[in-house]
N, C-alpha and C positions, 0 to 999 in steps of 0.2 A: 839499511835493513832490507832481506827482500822480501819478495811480494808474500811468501806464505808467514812470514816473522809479522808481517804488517799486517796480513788480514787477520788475524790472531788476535794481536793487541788489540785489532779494533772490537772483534768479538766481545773480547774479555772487559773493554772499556764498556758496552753497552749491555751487560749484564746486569740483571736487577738486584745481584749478590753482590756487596763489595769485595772484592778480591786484593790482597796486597801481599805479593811476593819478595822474600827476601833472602839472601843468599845467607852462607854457611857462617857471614860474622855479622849475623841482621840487620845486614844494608838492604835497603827498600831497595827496590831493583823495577815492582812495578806495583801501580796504585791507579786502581780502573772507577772512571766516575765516580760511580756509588759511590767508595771509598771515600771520596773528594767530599761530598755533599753529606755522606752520613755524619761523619764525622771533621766537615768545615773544615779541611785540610787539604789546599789546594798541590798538587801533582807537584810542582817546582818549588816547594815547603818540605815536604817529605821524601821523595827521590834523589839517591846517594846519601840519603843521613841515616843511621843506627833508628830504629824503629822504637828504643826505648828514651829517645832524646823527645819525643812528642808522646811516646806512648809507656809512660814507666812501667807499668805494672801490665805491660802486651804479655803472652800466651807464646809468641813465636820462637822466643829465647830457649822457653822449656820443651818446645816440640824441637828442635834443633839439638840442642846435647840432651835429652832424654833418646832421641830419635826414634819414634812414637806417633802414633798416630790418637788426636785427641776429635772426639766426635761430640756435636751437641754440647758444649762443656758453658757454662756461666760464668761469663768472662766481664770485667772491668777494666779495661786499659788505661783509665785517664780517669780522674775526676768526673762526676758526673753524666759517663758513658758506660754505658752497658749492652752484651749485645752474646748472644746465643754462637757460638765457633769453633767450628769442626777446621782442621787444622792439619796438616802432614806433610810430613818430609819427602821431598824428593829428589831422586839421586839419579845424575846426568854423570855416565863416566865412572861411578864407582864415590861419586863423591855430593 
C-alpha cells in the first residue's frame, strides 16, 4: 500500500464515525474501528465477506443498485442494532 493509501486508512480507522466501504457486489473492502466496536465485529470477521452475511437487512445493497445517495436514514441492519446512515455511491472510473 503506499504511503498516501496508508495514511488514509489510518485516518478513516480513527474517526469517531464508523465507516465501512464496500464495493459494486458488497464485499466489505474496508471497516474502520468504530465500525469494529459499534457494532462488535472485528475487521478480520467482516473484510472480503458480502456485508449482508453479518448484516441482512444493511442499507448498502439498496444504495448500490438504486445508485442514490441516502442521507440521515433509520437504519437496522442486524438484530438489535440500530443506527442513523447517510450512505453513497461512489464511482472510481466510471464504475
Amino acid at each position: 500500500m503506499s504511503y498516501i493509501g496508508a495514511t488514509i486508512e489510518s485516518i478513516l480507522d480513527y474517526l469517531n464515525d464508523a465507516i465501512c466501504i464496500v464495493d459494486e457486489k458488497c464485499i466489505v473492502r474496508f471497516w474502520n474501528g468504530t465500525a469494529a466496536k459499534l457494532y462488535d465485529t472485528k475487521k478480520e470477521d467482516i473484510i472480503g465477506r458480502c456485508i449482508t452475511d453479518l448484516f441482512p437487512t444493511a442499507l448498502l445493497p439498496k444504495v448500490i443498485s438504486e445508485k442514490r445517495i441516502f442521507e440521515n436514514v433509520y437504519n437496522s441492519p442486524r438484530k438489535q442494532t440500530h443506527n442513523i446512515i447517510t450512505a453513497r455511491p461512489i464511482y472510481v472510473d466510471g464504475n
